[in-house]
C-alpha positions as YAML, in Angstrom:
chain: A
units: angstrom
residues:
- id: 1
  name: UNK
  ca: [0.00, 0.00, 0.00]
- id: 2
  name: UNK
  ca: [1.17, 3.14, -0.74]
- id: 3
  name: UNK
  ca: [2.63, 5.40, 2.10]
- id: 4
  name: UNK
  ca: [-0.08, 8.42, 1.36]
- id: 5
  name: UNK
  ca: [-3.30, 6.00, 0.87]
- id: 6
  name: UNK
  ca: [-6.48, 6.85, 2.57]
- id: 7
  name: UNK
  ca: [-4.91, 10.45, 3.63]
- id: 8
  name: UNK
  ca: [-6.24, 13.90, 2.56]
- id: 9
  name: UNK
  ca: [-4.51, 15.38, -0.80]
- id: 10
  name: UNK
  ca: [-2.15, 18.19, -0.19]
- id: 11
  name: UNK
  ca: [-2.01, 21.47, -2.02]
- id: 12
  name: UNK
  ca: [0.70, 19.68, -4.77]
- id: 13
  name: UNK
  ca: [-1.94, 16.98, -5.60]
- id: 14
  name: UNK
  ca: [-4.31, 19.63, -6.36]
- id: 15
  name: UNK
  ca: [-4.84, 21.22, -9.94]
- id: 16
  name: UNK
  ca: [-6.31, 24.08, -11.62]
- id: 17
  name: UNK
  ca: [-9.53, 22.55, -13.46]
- id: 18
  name: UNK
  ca: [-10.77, 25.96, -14.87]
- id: 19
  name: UNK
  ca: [-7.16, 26.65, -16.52]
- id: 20
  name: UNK
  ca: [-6.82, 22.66, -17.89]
- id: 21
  name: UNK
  ca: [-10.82, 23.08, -19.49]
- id: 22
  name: UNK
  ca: [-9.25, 26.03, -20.75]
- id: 23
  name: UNK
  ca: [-6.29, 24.60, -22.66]
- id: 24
  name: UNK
  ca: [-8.27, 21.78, -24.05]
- id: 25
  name: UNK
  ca: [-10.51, 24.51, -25.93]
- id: 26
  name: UNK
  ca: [-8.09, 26.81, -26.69]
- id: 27
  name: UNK
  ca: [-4.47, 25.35, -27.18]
- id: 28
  name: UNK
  ca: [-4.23, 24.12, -30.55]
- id: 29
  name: UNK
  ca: [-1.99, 21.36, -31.51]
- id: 30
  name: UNK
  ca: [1.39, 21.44, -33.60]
- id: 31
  name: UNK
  ca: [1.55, 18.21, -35.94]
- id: 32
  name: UNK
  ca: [5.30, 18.75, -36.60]
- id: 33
  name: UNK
  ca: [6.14, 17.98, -32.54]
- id: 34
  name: UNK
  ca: [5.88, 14.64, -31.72]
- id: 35
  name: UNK
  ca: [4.58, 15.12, -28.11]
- id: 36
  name: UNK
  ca: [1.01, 17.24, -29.36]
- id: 37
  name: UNK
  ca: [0.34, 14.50, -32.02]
- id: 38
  name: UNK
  ca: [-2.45, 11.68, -31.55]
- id: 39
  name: UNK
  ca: [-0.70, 9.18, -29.91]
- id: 40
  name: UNK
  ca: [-2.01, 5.54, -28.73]
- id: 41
  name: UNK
  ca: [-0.57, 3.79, -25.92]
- id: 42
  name: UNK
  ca: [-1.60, 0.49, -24.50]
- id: 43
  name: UNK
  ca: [-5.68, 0.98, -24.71]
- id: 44
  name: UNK
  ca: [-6.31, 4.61, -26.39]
- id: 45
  name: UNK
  ca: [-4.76, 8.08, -26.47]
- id: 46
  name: UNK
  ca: [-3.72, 9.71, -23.27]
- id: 47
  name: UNK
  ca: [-2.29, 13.02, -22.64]
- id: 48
  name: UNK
  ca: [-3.23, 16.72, -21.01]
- id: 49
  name: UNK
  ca: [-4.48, 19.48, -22.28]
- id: 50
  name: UNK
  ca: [-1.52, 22.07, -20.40]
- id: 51
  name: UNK
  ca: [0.67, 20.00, -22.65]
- id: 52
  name: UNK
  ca: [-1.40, 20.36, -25.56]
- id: 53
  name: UNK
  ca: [-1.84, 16.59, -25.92]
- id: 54
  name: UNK
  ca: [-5.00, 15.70, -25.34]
- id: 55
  name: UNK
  ca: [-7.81, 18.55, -26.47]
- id: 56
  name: UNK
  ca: [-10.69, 19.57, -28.31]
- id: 57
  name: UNK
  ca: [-8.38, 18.89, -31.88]
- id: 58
  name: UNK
  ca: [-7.46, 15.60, -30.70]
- id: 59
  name: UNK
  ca: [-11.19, 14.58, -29.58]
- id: 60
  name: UNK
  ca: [-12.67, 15.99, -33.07]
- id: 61
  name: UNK
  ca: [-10.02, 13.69, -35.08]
- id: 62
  name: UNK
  ca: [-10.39, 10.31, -33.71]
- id: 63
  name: UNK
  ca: [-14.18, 10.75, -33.13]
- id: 64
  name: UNK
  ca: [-14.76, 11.21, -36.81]
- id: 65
  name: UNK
  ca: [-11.92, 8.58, -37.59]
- id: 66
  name: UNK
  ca: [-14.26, 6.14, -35.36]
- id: 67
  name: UNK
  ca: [-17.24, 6.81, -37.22]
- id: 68
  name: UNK
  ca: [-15.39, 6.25, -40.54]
- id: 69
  name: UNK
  ca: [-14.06, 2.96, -39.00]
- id: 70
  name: UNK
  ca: [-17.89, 1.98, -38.10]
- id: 71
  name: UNK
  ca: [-18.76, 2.70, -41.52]
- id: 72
  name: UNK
  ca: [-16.09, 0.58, -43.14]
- id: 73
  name: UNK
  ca: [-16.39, -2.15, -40.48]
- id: 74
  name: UNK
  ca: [-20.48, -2.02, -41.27]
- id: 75
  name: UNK
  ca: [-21.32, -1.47, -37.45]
- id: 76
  name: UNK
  ca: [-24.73, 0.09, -37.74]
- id: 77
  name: UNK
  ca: [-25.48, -0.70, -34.20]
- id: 78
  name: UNK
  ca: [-25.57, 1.88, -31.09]
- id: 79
  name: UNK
  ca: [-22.27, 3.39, -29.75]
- id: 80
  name: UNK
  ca: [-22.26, 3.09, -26.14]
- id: 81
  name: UNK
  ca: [-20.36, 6.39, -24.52]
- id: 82
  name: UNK
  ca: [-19.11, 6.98, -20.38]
- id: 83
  name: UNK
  ca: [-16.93, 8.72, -18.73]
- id: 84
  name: UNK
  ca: [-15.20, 9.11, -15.21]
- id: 85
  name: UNK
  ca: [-14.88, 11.46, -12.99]
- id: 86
  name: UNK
  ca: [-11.14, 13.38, -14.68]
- id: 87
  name: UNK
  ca: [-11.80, 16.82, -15.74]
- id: 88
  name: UNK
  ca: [-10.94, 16.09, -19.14]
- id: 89
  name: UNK
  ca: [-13.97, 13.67, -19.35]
- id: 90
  name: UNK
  ca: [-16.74, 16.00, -19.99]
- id: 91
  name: UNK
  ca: [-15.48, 17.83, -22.22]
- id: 92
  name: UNK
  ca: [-14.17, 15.33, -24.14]
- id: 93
  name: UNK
  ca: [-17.73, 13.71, -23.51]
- id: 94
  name: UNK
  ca: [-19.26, 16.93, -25.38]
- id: 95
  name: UNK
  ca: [-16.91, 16.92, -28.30]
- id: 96
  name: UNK
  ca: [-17.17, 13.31, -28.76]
- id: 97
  name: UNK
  ca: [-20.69, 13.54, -28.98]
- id: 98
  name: UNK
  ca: [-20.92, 16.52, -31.08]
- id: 99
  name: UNK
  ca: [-19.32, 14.62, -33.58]
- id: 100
  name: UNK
  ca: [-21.16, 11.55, -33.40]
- id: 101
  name: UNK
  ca: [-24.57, 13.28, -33.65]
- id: 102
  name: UNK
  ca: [-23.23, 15.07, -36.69]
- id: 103
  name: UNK
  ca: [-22.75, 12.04, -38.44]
- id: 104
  name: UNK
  ca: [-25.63, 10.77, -37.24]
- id: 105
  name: UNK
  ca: [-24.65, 7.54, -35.02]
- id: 106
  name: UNK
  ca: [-27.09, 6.35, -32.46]
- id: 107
  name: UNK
  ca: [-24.99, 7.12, -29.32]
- id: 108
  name: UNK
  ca: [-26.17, 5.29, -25.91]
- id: 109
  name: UNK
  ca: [-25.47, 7.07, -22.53]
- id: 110
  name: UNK
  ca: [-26.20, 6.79, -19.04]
- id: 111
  name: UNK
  ca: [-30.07, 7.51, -18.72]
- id: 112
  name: UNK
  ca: [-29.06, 9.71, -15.29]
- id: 113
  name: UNK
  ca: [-25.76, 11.73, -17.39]
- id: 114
  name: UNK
  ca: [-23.67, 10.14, -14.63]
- id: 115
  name: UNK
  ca: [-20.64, 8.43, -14.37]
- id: 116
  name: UNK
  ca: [-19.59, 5.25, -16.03]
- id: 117
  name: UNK
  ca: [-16.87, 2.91, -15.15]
- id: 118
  name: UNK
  ca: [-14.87, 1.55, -18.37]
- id: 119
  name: UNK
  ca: [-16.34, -1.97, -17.00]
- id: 120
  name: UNK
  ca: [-19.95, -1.32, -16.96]
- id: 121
  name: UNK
  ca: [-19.56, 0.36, -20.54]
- id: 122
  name: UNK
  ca: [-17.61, -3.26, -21.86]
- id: 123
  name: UNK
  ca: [-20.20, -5.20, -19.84]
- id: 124
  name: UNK
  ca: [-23.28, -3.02, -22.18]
- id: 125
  name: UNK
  ca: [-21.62, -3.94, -25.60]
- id: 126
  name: UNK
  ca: [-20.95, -7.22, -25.18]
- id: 127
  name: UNK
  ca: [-24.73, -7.89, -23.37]
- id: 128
  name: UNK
  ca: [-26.23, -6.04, -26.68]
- id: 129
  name: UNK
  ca: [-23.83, -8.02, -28.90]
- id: 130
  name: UNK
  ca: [-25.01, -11.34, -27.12]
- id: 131
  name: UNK
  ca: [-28.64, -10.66, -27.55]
- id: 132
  name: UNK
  ca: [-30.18, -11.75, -30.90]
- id: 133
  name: UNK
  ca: [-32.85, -9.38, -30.90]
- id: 134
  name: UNK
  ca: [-30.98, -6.41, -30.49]
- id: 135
  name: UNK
  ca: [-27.66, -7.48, -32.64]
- id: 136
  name: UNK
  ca: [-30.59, -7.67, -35.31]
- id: 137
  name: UNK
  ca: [-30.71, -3.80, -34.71]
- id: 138
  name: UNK
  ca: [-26.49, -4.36, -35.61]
- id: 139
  name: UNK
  ca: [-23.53, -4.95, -33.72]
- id: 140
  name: UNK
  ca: [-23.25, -1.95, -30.93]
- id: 141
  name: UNK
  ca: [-19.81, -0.77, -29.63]
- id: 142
  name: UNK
  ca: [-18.44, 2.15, -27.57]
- id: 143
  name: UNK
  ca: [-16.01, 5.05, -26.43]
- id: 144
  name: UNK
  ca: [-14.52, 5.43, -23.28]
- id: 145
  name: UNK
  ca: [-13.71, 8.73, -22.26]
- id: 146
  name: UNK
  ca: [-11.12, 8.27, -18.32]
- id: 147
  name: UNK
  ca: [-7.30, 8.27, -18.56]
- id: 148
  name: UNK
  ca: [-7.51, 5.37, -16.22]
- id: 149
  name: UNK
  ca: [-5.05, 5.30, -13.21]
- id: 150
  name: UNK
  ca: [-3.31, 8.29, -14.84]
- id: 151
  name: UNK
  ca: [-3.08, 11.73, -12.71]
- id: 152
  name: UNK
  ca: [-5.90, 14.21, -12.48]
- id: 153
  name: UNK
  ca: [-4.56, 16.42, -15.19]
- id: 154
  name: UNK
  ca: [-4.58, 13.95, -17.92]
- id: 155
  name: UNK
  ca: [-7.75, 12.90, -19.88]
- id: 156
  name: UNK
  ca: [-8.28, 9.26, -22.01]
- id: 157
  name: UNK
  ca: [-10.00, 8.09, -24.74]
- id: 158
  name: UNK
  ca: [-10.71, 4.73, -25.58]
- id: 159
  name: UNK
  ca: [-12.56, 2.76, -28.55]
- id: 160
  name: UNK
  ca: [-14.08, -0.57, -27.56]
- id: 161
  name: UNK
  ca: [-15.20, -2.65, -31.01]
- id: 162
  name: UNK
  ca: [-18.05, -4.81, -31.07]
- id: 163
  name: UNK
  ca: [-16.14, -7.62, -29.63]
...
C-alpha cells in the first residue's frame, strides 16, 4: 500500500480545473512535434491538455476517424459512450458527442448523465452483442472517455469494437 493511501490530498496533488478546461478549448496542436500528435498507448490516447496533448483537436479527429471505422467495419449498431470522474472527461464527452450526432450515429449514454466505469460500458456492448434481438438492430460498440489510473490532469480516450 502506498505510504499516502487513505490520507487527505495536499495542495501539490491539487490542480487548476478551470485553466486545464481552458487549454483543451483553446491550445491548438502542432503536428510537426511529436509530443502534441495523436498518440495511442496500450488501450487509447492519453495526454493533457496544459501540454497540448490531449484537447478539443485531438477529440474531433479520432471521433470522426471512429465513425469512418464503423462505416467501413459495417457497425450500424448503437455506440455506447461513459466517462469518469477526470476533468478532461466532460469535455471530451461533449466533443465526442458533437461529432457523433453530426454524423448521425445512435450514441447510448447513461439515462441519469452520470458516471460510467470503463467496466460497466464493456459489460453493455458485449450484453447487446449477445442478444439476438438487439444485434438484429447491428452490432453496438463504444467510447470510453477516463485516462484510467493516470493523474488528475490527464484525460483518455478509448474505442471498444463490437467484440
Amino acid at each position: 500500500m502506498h505510504e499516502r493511501a487513505g490520507t487527505p490530498a495536499t495542495q501539490s496533488d491539487l490542480i487548476d480545473v478551470e485553466a486545464l478546461v481552458r487549454a483543451y478549448y483553446e491550445l491548438k496542436p502542432d503536428p510537426s512535434v511529436p509530443e502534441q500528435r495523436v498518440a495511442f498507448g496500450t488501450s487509447g490516447h492519453r495526454g493533457s491538455s496544459l501540454s497540448t496533448s490531449f484537447n478539443e483537436h485531438h477529440i474531433l479527429a479520432i471521433t470522426q476517424a471512429i465513425v469512418e471505422y464503423r462505416a467501413q467495419q459495417g457497425i450500424t449498431g448503437p455506440l455506447f459512450i461513459g466517462s469518469d470522474t477526470h476533468a478532461l472527461s466532460a469535455p471530451a464527452q461533449t466533443t465526442a458527442l458533437d461529432v457523433l450526432v453530426a454524423n448521425n450515429v445512435r450514441v447510448l449514454t447513461d439515462e441519469f448523465d452520470d458516471y460510467v466505469p470503463t467496466p460497466a460500458l464493456s459489460h453493455a456492448i458485449l450484453t447487446w452483442n449477445n442478444d439476438p434481438e438487439r444485434r438484429a438492430e447491428g452490432e453496438a460498440d463504444g467510447i470510453v472517455i477516463a485516462p484510467s489510473h493516470n493523474p488528475p490532469q490527464d484525460g483518455g480516450f478509448k474505442y471498444n469494437p463490437p467484440h
